[in-house]
PyMOL Python script that loads the backbone (N, CA, C, O; Angstrom):
from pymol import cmd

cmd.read_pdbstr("""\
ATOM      1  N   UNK A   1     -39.518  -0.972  32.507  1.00  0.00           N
ATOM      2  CA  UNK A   1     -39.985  -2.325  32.273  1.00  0.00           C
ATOM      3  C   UNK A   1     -38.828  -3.289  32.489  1.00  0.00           C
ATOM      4  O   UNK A   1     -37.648  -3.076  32.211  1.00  0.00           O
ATOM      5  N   UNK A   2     -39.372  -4.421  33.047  1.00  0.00           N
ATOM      6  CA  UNK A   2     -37.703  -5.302  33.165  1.00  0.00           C
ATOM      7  C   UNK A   2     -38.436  -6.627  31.978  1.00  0.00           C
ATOM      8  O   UNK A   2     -39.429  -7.355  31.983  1.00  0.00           O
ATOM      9  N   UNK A   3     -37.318  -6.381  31.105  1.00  0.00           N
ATOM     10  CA  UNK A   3     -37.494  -7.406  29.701  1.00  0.00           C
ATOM     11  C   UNK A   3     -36.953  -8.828  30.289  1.00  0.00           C
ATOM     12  O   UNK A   3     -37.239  -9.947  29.864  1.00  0.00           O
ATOM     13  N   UNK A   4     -35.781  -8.370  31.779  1.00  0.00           N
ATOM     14  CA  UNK A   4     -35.019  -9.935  31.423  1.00  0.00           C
ATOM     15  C   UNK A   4     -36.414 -11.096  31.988  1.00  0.00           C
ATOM     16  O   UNK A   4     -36.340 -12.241  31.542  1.00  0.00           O
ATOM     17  N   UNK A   5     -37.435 -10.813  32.792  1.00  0.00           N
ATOM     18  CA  UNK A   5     -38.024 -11.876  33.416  1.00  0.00           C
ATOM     19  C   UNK A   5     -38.631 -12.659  31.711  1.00  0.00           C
ATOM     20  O   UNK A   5     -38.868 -13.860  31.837  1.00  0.00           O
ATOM     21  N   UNK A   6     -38.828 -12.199  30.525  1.00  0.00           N
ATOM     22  CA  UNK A   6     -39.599 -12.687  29.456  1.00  0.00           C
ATOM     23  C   UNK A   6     -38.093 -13.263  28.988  1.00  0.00           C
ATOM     24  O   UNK A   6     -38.249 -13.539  27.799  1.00  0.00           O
ATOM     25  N   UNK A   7     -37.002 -13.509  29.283  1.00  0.00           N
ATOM     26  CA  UNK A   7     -36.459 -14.458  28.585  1.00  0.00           C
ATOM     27  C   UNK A   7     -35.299 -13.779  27.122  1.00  0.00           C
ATOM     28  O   UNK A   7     -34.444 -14.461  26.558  1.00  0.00           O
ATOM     29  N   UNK A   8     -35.635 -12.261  26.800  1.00  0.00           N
ATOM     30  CA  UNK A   8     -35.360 -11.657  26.048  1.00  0.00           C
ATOM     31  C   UNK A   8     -34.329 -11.056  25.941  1.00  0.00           C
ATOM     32  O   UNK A   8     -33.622 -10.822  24.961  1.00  0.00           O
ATOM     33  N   UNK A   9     -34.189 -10.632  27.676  1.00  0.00           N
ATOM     34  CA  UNK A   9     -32.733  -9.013  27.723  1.00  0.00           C
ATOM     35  C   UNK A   9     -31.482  -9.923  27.551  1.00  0.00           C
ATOM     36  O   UNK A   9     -30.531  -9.504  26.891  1.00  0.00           O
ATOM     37  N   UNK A  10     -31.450 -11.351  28.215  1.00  0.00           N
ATOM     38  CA  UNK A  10     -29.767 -11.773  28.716  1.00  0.00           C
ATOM     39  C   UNK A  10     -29.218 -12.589  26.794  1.00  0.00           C
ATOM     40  O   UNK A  10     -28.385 -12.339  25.923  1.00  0.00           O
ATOM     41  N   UNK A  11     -30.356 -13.619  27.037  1.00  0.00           N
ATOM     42  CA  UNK A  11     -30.618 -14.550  25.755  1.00  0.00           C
ATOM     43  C   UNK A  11     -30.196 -13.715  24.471  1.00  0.00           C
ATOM     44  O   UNK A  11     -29.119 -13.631  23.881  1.00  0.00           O
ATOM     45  N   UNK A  12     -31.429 -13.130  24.255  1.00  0.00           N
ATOM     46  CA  UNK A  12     -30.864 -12.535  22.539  1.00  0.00           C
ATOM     47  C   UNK A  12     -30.575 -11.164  23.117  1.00  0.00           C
ATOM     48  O   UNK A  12     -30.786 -10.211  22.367  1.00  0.00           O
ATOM     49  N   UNK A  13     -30.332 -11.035  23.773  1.00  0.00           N
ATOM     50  CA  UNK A  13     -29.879  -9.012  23.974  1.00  0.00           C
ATOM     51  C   UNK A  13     -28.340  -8.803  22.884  1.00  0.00           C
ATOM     52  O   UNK A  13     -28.124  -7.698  22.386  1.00  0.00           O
ATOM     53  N   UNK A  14     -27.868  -9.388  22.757  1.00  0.00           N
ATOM     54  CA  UNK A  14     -25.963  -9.427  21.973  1.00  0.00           C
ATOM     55  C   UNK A  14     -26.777  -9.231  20.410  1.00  0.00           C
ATOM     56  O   UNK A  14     -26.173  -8.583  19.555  1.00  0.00           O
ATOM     57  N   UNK A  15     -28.098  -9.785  20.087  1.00  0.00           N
ATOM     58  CA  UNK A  15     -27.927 -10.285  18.749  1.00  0.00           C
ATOM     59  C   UNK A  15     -27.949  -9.113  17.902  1.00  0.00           C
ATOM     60  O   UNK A  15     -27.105  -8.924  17.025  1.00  0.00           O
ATOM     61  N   UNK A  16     -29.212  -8.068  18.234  1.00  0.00           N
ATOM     62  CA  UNK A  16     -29.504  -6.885  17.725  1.00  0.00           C
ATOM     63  C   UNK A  16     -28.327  -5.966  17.500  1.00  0.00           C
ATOM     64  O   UNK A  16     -28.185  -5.540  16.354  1.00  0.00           O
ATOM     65  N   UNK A  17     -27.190  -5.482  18.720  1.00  0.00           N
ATOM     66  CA  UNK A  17     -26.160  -4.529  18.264  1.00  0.00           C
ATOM     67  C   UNK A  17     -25.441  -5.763  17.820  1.00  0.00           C
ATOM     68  O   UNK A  17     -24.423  -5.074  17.877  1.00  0.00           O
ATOM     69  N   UNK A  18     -25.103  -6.658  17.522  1.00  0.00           N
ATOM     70  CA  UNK A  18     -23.847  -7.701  16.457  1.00  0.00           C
ATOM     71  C   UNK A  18     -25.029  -7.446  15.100  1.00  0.00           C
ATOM     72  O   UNK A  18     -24.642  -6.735  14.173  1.00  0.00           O
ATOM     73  N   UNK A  19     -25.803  -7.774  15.065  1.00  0.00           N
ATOM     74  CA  UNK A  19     -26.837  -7.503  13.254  1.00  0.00           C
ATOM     75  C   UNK A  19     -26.465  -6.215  12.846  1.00  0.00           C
ATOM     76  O   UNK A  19     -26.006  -6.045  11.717  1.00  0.00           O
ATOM     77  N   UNK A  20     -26.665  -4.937  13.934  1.00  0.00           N
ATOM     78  CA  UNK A  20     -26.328  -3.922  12.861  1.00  0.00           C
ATOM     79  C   UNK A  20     -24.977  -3.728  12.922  1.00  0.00           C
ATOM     80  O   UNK A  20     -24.548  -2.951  12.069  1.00  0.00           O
ATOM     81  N   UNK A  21     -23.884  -4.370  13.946  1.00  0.00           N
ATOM     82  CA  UNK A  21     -21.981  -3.991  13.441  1.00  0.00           C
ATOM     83  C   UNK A  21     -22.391  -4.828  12.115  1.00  0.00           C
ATOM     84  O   UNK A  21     -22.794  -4.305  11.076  1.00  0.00           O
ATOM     85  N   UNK A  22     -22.197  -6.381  12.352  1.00  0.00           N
ATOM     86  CA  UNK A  22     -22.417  -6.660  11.280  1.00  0.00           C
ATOM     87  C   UNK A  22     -22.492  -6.006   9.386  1.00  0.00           C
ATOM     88  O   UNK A  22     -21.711  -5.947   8.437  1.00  0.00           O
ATOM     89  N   UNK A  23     -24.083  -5.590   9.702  1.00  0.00           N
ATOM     90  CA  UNK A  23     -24.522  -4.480   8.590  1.00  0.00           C
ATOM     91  C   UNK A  23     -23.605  -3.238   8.288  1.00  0.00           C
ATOM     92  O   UNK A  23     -23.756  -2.486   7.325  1.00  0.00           O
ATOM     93  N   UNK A  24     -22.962  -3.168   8.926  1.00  0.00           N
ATOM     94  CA  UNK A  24     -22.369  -1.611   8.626  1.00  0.00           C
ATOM     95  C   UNK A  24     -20.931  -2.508   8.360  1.00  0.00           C
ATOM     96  O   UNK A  24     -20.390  -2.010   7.373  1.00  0.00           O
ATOM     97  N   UNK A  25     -20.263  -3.451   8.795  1.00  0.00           N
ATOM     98  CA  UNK A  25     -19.507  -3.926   8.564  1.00  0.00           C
ATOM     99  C   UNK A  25     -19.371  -4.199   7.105  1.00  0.00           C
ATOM    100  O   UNK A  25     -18.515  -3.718   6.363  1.00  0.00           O
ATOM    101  N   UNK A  26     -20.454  -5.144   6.742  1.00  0.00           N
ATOM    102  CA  UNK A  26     -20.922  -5.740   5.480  1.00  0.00           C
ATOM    103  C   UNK A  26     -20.932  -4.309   4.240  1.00  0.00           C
ATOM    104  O   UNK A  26     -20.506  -4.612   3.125  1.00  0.00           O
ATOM    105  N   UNK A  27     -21.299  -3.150   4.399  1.00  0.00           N
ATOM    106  CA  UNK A  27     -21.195  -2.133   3.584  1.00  0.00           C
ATOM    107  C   UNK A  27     -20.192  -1.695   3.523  1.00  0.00           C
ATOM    108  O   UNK A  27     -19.910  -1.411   2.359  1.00  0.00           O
ATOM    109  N   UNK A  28     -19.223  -1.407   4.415  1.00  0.00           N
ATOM    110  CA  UNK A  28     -18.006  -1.017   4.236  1.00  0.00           C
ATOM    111  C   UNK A  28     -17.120  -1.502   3.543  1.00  0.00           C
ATOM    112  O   UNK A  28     -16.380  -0.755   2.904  1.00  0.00           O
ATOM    113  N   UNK A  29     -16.950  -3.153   3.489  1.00  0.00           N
ATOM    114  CA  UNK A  29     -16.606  -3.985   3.049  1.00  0.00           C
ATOM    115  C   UNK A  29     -16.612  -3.451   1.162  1.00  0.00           C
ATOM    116  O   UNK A  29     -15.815  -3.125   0.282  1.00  0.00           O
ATOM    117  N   UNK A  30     -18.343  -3.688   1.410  1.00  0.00           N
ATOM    118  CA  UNK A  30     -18.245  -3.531  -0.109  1.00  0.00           C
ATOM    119  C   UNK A  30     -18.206  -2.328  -1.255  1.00  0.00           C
ATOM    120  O   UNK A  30     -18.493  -2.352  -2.452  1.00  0.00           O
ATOM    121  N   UNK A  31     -17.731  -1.264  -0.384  1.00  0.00           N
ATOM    122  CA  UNK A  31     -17.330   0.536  -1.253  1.00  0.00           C
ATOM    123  C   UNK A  31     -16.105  -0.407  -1.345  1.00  0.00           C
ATOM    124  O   UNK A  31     -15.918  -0.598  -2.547  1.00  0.00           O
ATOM    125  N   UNK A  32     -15.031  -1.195  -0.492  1.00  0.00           N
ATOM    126  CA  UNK A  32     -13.498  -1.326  -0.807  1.00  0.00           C
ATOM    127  C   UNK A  32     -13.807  -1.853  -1.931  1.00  0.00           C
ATOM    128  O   UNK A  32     -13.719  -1.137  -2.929  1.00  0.00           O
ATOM    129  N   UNK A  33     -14.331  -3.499  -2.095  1.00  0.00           N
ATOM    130  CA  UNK A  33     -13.856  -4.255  -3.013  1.00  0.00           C
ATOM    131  C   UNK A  33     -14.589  -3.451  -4.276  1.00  0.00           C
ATOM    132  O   UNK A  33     -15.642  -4.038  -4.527  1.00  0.00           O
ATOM    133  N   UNK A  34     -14.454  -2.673  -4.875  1.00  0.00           N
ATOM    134  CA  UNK A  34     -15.248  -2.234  -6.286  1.00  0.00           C
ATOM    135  C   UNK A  34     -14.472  -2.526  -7.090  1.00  0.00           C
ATOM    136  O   UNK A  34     -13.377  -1.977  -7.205  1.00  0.00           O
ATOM    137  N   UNK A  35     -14.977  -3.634  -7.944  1.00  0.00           N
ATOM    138  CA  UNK A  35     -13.918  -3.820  -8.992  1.00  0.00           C
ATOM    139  C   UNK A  35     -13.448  -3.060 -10.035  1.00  0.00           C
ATOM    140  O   UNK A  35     -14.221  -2.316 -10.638  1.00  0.00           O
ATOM    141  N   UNK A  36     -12.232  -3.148 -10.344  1.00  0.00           N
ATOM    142  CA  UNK A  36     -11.737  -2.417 -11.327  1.00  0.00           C
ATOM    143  C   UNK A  36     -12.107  -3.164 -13.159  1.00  0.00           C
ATOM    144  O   UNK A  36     -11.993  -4.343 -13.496  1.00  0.00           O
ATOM    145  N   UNK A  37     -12.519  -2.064 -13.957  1.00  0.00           N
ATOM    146  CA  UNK A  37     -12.839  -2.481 -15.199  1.00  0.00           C
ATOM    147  C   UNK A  37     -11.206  -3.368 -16.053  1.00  0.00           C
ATOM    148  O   UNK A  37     -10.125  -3.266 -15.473  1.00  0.00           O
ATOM    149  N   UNK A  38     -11.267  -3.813 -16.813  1.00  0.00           N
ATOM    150  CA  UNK A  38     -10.106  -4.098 -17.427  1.00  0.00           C
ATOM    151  C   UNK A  38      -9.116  -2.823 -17.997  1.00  0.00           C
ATOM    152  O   UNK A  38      -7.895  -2.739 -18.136  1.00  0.00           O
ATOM    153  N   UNK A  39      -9.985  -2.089 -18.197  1.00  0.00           N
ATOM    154  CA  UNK A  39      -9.247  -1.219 -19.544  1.00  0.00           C
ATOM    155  C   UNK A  39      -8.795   0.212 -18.044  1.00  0.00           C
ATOM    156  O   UNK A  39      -8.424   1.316 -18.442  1.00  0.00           O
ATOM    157  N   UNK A  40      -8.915  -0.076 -16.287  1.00  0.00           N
ATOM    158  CA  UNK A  40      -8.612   0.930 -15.764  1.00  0.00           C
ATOM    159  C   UNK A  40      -6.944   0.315 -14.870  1.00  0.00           C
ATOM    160  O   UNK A  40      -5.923   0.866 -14.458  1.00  0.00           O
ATOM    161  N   UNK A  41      -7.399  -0.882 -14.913  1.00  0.00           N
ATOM    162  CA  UNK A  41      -6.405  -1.581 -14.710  1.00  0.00           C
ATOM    163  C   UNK A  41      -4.837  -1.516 -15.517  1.00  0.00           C
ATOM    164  O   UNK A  41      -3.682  -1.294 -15.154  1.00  0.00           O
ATOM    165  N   UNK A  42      -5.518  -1.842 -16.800  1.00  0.00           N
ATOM    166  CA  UNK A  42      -4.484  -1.642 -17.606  1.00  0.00           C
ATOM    167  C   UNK A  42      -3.855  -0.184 -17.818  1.00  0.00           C
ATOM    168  O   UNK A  42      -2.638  -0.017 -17.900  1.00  0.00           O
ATOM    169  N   UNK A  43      -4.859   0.939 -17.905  1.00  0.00           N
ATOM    170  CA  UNK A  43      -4.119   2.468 -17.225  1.00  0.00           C
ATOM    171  C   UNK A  43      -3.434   2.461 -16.339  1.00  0.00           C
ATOM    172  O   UNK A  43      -2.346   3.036 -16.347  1.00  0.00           O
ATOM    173  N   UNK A  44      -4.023   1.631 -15.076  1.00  0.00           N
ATOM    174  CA  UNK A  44      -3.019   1.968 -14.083  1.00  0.00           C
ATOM    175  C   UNK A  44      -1.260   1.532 -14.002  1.00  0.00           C
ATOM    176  O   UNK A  44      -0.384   2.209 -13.464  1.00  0.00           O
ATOM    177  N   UNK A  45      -1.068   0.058 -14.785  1.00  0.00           N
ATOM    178  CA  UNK A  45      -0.258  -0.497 -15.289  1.00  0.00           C
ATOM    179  C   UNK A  45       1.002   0.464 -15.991  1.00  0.00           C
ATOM    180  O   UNK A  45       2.171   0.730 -15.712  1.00  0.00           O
ATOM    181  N   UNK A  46       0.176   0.755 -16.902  1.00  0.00           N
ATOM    182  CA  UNK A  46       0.849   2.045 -17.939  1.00  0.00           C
ATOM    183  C   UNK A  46       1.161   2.988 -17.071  1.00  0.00           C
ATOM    184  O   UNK A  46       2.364   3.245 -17.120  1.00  0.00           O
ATOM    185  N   UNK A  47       0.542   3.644 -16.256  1.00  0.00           N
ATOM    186  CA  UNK A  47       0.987   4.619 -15.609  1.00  0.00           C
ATOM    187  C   UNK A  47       2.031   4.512 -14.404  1.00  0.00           C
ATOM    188  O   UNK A  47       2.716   5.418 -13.928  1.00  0.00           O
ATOM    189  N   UNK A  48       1.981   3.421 -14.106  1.00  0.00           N
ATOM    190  CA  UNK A  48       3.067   2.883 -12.784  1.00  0.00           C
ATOM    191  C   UNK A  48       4.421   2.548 -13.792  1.00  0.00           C
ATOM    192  O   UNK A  48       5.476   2.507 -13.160  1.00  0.00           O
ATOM    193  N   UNK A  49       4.529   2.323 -15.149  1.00  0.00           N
ATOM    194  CA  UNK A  49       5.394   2.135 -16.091  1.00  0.00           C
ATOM    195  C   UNK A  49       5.354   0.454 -15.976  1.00  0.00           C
ATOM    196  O   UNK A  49       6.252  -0.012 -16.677  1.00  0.00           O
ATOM    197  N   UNK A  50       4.757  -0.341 -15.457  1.00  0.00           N
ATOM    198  CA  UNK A  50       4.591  -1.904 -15.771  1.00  0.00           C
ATOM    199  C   UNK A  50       4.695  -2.252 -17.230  1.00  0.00           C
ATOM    200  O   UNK A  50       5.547  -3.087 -17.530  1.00  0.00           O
ATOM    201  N   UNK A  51       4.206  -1.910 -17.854  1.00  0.00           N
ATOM    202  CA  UNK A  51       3.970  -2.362 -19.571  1.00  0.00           C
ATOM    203  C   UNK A  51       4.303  -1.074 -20.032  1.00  0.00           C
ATOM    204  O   UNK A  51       3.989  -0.013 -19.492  1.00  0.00           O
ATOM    205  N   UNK A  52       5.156  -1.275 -21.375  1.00  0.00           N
ATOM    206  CA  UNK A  52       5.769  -0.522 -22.320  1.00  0.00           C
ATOM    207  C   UNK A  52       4.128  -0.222 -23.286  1.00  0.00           C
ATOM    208  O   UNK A  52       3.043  -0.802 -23.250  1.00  0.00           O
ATOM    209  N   UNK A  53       4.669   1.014 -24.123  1.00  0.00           N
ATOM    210  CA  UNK A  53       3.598   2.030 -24.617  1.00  0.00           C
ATOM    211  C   UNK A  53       2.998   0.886 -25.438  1.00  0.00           C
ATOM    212  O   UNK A  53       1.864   0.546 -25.104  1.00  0.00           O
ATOM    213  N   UNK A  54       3.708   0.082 -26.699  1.00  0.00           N
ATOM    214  CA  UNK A  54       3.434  -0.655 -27.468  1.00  0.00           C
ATOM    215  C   UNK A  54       2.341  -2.162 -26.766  1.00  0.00           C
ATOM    216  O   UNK A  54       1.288  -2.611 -27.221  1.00  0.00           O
ATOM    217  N   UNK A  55       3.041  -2.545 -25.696  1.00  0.00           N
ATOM    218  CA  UNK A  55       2.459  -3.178 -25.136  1.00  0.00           C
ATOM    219  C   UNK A  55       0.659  -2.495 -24.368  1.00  0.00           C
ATOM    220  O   UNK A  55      -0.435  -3.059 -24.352  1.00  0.00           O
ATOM    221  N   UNK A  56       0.948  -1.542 -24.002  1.00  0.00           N
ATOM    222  CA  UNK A  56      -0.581  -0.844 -23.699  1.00  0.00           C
ATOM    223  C   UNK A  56      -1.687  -0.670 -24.866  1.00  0.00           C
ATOM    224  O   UNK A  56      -2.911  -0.685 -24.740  1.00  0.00           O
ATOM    225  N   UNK A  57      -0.782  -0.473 -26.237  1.00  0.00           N
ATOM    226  CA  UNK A  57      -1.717  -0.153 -26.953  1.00  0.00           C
ATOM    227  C   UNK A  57      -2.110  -1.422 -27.522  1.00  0.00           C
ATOM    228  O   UNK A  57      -3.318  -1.640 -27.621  1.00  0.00           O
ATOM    229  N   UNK A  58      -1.644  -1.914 -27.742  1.00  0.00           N
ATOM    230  CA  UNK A  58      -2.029  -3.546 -27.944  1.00  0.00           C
ATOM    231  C   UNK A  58      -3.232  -4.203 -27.212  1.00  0.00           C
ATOM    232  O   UNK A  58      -4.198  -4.677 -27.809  1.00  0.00           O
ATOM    233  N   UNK A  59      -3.095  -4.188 -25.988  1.00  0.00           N
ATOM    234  CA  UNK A  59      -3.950  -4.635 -25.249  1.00  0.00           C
ATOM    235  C   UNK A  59      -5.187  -3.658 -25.325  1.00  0.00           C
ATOM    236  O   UNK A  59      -6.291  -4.135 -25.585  1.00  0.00           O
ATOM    237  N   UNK A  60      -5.058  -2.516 -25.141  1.00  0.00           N
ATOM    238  CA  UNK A  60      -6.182  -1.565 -25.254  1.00  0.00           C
ATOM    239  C   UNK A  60      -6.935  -1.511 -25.976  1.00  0.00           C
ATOM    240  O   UNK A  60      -8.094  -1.186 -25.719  1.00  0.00           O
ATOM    241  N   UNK A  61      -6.293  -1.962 -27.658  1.00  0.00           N
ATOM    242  CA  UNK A  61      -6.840  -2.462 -28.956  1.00  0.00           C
ATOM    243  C   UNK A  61      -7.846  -3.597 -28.692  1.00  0.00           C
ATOM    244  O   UNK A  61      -9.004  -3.657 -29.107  1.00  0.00           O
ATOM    245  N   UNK A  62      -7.285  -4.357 -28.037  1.00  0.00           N
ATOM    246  CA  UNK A  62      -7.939  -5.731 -28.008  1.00  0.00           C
ATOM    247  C   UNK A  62      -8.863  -5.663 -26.850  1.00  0.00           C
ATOM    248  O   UNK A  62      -9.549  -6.684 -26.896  1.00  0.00           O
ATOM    249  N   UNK A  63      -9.074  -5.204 -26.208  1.00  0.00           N
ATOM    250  CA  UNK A  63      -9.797  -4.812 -24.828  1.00  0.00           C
ATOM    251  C   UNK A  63     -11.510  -4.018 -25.452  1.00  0.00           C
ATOM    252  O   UNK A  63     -12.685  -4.063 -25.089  1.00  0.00           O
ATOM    253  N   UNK A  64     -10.757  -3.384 -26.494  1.00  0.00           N
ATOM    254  CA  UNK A  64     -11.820  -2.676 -27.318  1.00  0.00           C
ATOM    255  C   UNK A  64     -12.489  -3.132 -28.390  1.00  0.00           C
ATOM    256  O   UNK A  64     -13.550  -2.621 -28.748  1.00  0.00           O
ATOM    257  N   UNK A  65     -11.888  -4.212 -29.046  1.00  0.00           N
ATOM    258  CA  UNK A  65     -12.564  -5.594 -29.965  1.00  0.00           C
ATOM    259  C   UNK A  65     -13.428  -6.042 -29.284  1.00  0.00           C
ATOM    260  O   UNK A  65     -14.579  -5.888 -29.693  1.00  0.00           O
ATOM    261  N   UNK A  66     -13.204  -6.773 -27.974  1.00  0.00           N
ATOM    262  CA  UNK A  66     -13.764  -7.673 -27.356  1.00  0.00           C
ATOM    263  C   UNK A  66     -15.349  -6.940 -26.272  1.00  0.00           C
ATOM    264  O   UNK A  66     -16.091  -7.590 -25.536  1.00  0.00           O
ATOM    265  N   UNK A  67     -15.381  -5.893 -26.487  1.00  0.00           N
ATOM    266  CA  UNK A  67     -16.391  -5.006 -25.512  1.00  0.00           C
ATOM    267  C   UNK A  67     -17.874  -5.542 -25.817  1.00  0.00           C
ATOM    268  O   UNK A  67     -18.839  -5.056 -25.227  1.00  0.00           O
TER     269      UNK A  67
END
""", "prot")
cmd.dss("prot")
cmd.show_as("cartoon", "prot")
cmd.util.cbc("prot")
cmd.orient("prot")
């Protein structure tokens, strides 16, 4: 069948494969950004040695008030 005489193949032919990169783009995207909870953050902190023990438990305390 030749689609281009209806106006269809040249015109929108790009749009269909850019919608689904797009789409698959758009999902990929969003497995990265998953946010991190407060209280995994602050593990990770502790564990990279950023904040002292006293300082972790403090916050962890208060992380756990506020839930």
């Amino acid at each position: 069948m030749n689609y281009f005489n209806h106006g269809w193949g040249m015109g929108f032919g790009w749009l269909v494969p850019l919608l689904i990169i797009g789409i698959i783009f758009y999902l990929l995207q969003g497995k990265k950004k998953e946010k991190s909870s407060a209280q995994e953050i602050l593990d990770k902190r502790y564990a990279n040695g950023g904040i002292s023990k006293e300082e972790y438990e403090e916050k962890s305390r208060h992380l756990s008030e506020h839930e």
